[in-house]
C-alpha positions as CSV (number, residue, x, y, z in Angstrom):
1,X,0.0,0.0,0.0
2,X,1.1,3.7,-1.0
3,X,0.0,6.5,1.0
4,X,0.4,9.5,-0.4
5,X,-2.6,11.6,1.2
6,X,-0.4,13.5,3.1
7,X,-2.1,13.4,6.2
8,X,-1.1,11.7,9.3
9,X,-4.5,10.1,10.4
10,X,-4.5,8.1,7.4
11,X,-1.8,6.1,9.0
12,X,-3.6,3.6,11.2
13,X,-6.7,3.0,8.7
14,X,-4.2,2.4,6.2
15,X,-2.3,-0.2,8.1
16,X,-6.1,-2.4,9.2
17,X,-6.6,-2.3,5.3
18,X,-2.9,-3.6,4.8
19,X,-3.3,-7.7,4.0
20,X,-1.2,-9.3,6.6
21,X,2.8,-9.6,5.7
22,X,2.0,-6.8,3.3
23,X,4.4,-3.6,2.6
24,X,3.0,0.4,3.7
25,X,4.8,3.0,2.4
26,X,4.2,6.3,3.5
27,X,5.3,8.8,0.8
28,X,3.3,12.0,1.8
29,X,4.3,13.5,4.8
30,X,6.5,16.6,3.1
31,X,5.4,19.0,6.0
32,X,4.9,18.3,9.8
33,X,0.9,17.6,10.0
34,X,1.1,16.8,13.1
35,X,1.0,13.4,15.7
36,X,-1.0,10.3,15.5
37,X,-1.8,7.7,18.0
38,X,-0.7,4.4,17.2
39,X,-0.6,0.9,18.4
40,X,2.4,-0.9,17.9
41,X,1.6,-4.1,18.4
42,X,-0.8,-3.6,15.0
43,X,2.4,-3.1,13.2
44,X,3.8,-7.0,14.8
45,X,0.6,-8.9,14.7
46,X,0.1,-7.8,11.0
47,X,3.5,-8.8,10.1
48,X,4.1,-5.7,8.2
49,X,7.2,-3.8,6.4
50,X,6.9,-0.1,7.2
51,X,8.7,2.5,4.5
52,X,8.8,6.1,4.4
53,X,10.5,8.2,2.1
54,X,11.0,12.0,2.1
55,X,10.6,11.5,-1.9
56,X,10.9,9.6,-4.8
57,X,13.7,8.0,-5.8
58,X,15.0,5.2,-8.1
59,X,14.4,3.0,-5.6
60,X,10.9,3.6,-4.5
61,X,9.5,4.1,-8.2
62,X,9.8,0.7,-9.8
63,X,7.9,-0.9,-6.7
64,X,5.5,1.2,-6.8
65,X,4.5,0.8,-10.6
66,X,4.5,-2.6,-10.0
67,X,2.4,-2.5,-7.3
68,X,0.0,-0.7,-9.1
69,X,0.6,-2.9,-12.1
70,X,-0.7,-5.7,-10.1
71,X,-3.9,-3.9,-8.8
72,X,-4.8,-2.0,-11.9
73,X,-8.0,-4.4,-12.2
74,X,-8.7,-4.4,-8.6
75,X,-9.1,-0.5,-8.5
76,X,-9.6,2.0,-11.0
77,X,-6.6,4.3,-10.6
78,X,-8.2,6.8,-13.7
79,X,-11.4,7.0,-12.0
80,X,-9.7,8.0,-8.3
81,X,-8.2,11.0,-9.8
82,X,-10.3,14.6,-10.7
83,X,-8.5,16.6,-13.5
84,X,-8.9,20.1,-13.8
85,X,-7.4,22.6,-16.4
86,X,-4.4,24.9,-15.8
87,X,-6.4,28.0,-15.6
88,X,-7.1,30.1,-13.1
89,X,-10.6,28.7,-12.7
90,X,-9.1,25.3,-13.2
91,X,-6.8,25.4,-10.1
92,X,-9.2,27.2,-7.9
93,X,-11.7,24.6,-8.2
94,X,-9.1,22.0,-7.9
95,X,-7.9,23.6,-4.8
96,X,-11.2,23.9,-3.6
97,X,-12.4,20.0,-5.0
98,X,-9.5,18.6,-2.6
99,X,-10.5,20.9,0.5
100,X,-13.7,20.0,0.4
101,X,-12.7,16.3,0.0
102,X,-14.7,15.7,-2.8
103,X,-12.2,14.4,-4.8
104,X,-9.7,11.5,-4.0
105,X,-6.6,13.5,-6.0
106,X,-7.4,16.4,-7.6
107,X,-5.1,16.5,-10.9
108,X,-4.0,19.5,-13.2
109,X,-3.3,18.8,-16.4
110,X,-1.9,21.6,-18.8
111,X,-3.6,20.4,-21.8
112,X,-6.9,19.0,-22.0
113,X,-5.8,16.5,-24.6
114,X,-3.7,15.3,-22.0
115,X,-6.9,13.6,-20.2
């Protein structure tokens, strides 16, 4: 599993949806959003491998599109994601789509071809 939501309460509902001996990686905690409370013994029982990475790097990429390689019929990655132009109107509502948490990634795209 990949988190990438950047915020630190999705930590331990992220690890009870982890399959047991699976791999977390937390990839989106760029600024200091705080503490979370969290039971270590989840972390043991569940058998789990526990990465973090400040960012991507050549050795966190081809894991990751593999992982999503495997899973690509299990969840629709394309669906997940909102795209908005790269206009002013486009970004506001993007910003304001991801606020409001009505979207799961907002994404802005600087061509609409590119969607």
């Amino acid at each position: 599993m990949v988190d990438c939501s950047g915020h630190p309460s999705a930590g331990p509902e992220g690890l009870e949806m982890l399959r047991d001996g699976g791999t977390y990686i937390e990839m989106g905690q760029f600024t200091d959003a705080g503490s979370i409370e969290t039971n270590w013994h989840r972390f043991c029982a569940k058998d789990i491998t526990l990465l973090g990475s400040w960012g991507f790097t050549a050795n966190e990429i081809p894991p990751g599109i593999d992982m999503l390689d495997r899973a690509e019929d299990r969840y629709p990655w394309a669906m997940m994601q909102t795209t908005f132009p790269f206009t002013e109107e486009g970004v506001s509502e993007a910003i304001r789509s991801a606020m409001d948490m009505q979207c799961v990634k907002a994404t802005i795209i600087p061509d609409a071809e590119l969607d």
